[in-house]
C-alpha positions, -999 to 999 in steps of 0.1 A, spaced: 204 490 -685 237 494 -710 255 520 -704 281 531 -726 304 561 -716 310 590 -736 349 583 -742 342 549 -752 362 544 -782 344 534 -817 360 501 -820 350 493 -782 318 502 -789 316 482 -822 330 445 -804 306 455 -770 278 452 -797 287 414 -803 288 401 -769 264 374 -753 238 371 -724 236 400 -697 245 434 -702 240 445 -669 283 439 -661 285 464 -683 314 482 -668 335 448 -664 327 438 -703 341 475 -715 377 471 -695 379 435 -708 378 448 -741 393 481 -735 422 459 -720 422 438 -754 421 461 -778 449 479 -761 468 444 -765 459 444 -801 469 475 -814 507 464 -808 501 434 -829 476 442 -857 443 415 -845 421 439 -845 404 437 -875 409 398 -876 390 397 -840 360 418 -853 365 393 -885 358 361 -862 331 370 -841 308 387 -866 313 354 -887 316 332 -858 342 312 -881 367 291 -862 387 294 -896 398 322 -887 432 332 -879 449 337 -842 443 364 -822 469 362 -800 482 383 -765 510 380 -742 508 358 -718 517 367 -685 537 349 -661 512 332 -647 486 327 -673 461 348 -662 446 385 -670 438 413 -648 405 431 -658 394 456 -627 407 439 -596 400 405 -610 424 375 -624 408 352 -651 423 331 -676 420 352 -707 407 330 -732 375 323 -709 373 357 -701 367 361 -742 345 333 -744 325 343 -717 315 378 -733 311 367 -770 302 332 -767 290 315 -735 282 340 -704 270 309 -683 309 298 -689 322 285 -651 357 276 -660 386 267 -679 379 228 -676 347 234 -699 369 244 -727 391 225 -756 408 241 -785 403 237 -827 427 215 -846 441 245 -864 444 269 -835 485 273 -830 485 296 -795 457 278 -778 465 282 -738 474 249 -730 500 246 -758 519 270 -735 538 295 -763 550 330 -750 515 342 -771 478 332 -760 453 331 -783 419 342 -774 399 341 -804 361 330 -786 358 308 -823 391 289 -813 375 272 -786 346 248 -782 327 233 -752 337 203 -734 306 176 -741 300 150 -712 307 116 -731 280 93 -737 291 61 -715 284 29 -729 258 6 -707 272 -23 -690 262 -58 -703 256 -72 -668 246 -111 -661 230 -130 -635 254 -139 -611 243 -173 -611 253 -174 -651 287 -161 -646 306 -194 -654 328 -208 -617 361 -199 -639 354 -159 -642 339 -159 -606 369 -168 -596 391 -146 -609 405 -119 -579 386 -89 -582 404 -53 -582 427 -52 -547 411 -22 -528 419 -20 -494 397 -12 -463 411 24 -469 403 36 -436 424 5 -413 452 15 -439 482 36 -432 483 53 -469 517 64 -484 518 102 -496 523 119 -527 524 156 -538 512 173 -568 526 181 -588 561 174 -581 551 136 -575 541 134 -610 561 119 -633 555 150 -659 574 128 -692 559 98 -691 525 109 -679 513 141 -692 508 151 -726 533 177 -742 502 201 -744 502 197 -703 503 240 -686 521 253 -664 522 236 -626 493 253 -611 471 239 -636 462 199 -642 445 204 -675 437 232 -693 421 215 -724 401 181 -699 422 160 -713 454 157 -684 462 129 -696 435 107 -710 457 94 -740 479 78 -712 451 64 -696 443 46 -727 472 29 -731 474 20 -695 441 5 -691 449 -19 -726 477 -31 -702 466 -32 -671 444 -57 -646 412 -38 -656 414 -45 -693 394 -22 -722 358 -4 -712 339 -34 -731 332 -64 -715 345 -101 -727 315 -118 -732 316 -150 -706 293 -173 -730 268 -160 -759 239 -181 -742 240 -156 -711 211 -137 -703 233 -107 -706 219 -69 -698 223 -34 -704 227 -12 -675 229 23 -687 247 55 -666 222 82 -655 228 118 -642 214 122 -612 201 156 -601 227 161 -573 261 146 -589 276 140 -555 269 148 -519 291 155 -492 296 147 -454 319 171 -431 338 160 -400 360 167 -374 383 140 -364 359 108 -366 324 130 -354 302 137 -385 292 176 -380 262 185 -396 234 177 -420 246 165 -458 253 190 -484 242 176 -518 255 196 -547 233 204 -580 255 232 -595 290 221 -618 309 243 -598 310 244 -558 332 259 -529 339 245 -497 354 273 -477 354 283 -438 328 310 -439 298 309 -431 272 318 -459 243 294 -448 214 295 -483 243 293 -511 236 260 -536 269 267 -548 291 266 -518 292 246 -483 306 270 -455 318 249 -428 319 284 -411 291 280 -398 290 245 -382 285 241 -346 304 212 -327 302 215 -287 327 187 -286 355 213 -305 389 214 -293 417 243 -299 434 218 -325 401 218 -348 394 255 -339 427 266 -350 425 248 -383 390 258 -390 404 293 -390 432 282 -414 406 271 -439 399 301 -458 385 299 -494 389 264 -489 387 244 -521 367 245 -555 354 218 -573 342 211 -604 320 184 -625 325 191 -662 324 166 -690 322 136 -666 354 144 -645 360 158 -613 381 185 -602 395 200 -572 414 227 -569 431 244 -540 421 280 -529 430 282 -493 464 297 -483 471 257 -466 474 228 -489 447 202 -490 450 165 -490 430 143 -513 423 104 -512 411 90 -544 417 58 -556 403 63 -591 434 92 -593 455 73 -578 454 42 -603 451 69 -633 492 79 -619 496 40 -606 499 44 -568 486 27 -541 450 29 -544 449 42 -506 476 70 -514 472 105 -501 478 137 -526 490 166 -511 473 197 -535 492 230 -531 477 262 -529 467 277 -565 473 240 -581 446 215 -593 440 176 -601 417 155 -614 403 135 -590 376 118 -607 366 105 -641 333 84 -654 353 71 -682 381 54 -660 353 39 -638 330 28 -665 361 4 -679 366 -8 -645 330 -18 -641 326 -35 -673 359 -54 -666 348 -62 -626 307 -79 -638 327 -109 -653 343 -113 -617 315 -118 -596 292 -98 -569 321 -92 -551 341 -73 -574 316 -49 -587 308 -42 -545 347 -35 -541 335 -3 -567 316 12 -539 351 24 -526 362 42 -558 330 65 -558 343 81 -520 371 106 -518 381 118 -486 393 152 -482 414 172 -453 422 204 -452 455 226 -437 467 190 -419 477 158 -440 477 122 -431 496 92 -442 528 73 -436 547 107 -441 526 127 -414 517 123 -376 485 115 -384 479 82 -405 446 77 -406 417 106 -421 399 104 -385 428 119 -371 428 150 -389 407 180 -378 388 192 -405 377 165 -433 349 158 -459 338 131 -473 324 132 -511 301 102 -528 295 104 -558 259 92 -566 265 90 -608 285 62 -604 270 51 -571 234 46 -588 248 31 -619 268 2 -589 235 1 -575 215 -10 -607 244 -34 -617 244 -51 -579 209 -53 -584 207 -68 -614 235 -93 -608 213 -109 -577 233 -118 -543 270 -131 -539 281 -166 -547 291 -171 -510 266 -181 -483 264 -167 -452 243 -177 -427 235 -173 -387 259 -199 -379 289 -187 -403 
């Protein structure tokens, strides 16, 4: 039921009216805009704010607030980012995140251009869209000329027989030559999707993996299409405590999940770890358990993957897909701060490596298998820089496949038949 109060101002009353979805939050929804249109008064939007949502024109002008020092507004007891905060109530209320949003061409304050104003015009901002990946033109192994087969695939190491090295986010970043100028604040990867896709391009036309389309062998081969697929849970994940797997497989359906250390058992969109049993525990992994906390957030939007770090202890990522996006070792660890996050995944990326590794053989496209798992510790690192140097030292870890691009291998590896080499009871 809406409920509005009787001191309600008009012009509160007048932009509740607009708003999308649910009415029950109605108290939240009234000190959101409360809180805004005490904002605009000082600087005159008012009337251009009532202009773009009852047109829903993104021609409109800039509604810009303050921004705070650290991006975010406080509406009763809560801290959001204010632009998805607006969004939510006039466009989208199924909204999840800042990662599902990108700016308009003409929009000058748009978050992530980081200007002392923050504009939160709903019509200034449009969804992110998960790209359409283009299908793999995939041959029979046996009609990939000898020349291409042997061609060395992609160098990814056993990761788990291999002492990584260690890197830190953000500081390990070289912010100039990576990020784009419209990069936020540390604390936030990408505001916009787009961390740093642009560089990405021009690395990949350089690099060992070459473009997303694949150089055609010979126009006589029996070439074809393999074609990406969503699958219903777009990755599953495996917990453990030093190398013992605790636990049955948690395989996530919703864009945006929690790992934490409590212990909510029927939640789809968070794993509590709080609640695992391990009769085999020692103080170490007790003590770290406890140190857990909110643990870490991540999300699937527009074909990438974040994670972000919401426990009070940093968390430690392994992913080699990141890792060759910043050129490091594809075995490197990244240490994630608390309140910081990094893309750690993203279709794209893998979809020009897979095109690239079907000219190369059985083998190559196998080697894939190790970009689709990211391993993940929490409170205690690992690496060349820590006591612990491998993952199944560390107390508390999880393991994440992702079954997108694990299917779409699957198909591919199907399709391409067996390996050129022969092995055999006596080999």
């Amino acid at each position: 039921m809406s409920i509005m109060y009787p001191f309600t101002p008009p012009i509160v009353k007048r932009l509740l009216g607009w708003r999308k979805g649910d009415k029950d939050d109605d108290s939240y929804s009234e000190k959101a805009v409360k809180s805004l249109v005490k904002r605009l008064k000082k600087t005159g939007g008012i009337e251009e704010l009532e202009r773009a949502i009852s047109t829903q024109n993104s021609q409109t002008n800039c509604i810009t607030i303050p921004r705070s020092l650290d991006g975010r507004l406080q509406v009763s007891h809560r801290k959001r980012l204010p632009h998805v905060i607006y969004c939510q109530l006039w466009r989208w209320p199924d909204l999840q995140n800042h990662h599902e949003l990108k700016h308009v061409d003409n929009c000058e304050y748009a978050f992530s251009l980081r200007k002392d104003d923050v504009c939160i015009n709903p019509y200034h901002y449009f969804r992110v869209q998960t790209p359409v990946l283009p299908p793999v033109m995939v041959p029979r192994q046996t009609d990939i000329p000898a020349d291409l087969r042997a061609l060395p695939p992609p160098t990814l190491d056993d990761l788990a027989n291999t002492v990584p090295d260690n890197a830190t986010y953000p500081m390990s970043v070289d912010a100039p030559s990576i990020l784009p100028p419209e990069t936020p604040p540390p604390g936030y990867m990408s505001e916009d999707g787009e961390t740093n896709d642009s560089g990405m391009e021009a690395s990949q036309n350089g690099s060992e993996y070459g473009s997303a389309a694949s150089p055609s062998p010979s126009d006589s081969l029996d070439m074809q299409p393999i074609s990406y697929c969503e699958p219903p849970f777009w990755c599953s994940i495996i917990y453990y405590e030093m190398n013992c797997r605790i636990g049955e497989v948690f395989h996530a359906s919703q864009s945006s999940l929690t790992i934490d250390g409590f212990t909510d058992p029927s939640s789809s969109e968070r794993f509590c770890l709080g609640l695992l049993s391990n009769v085999n525990r020692d103080p170490i992994i007790e003590q770290t358990r406890r140190h857990i906390g909110k643990g870490v957030r991540l999300y699937y939007i527009g074909g990438e993957v974040f994670a972000e770090c919401l426990s009070d202890s940093s968390i430690f990522v392994q992913s080699p897909n990141c890792n060759q996006r910043y050129g490091w070792h594809p075995a490197t660890v990244c240490k994630i701060p608390p309140g910081c996050n990094l893309k750690i995944f993203n279709n794209q990326e893998f979809a020009a490596q897979l095109s690239q590794s079907v000219n190369q053989g059985f083998e190559a496209v196998y080697q894939l298998t190790r970009m689709c798992a990211i391993r993940l510790s929490f409170v205690k690192g690992w690496g060349a820089d820590y006591r612990r140097q491998t993952v199944t030292s560390t107390p508390c870890w999880i393991e994440l496949h992702l079954n997108g691009p694990l299917q779409w291998l699957d198909r591919v590896l199907t399709q391409m038949g067996s390996p050129a080499g022969i092995c055999t009871s006596m080999s």
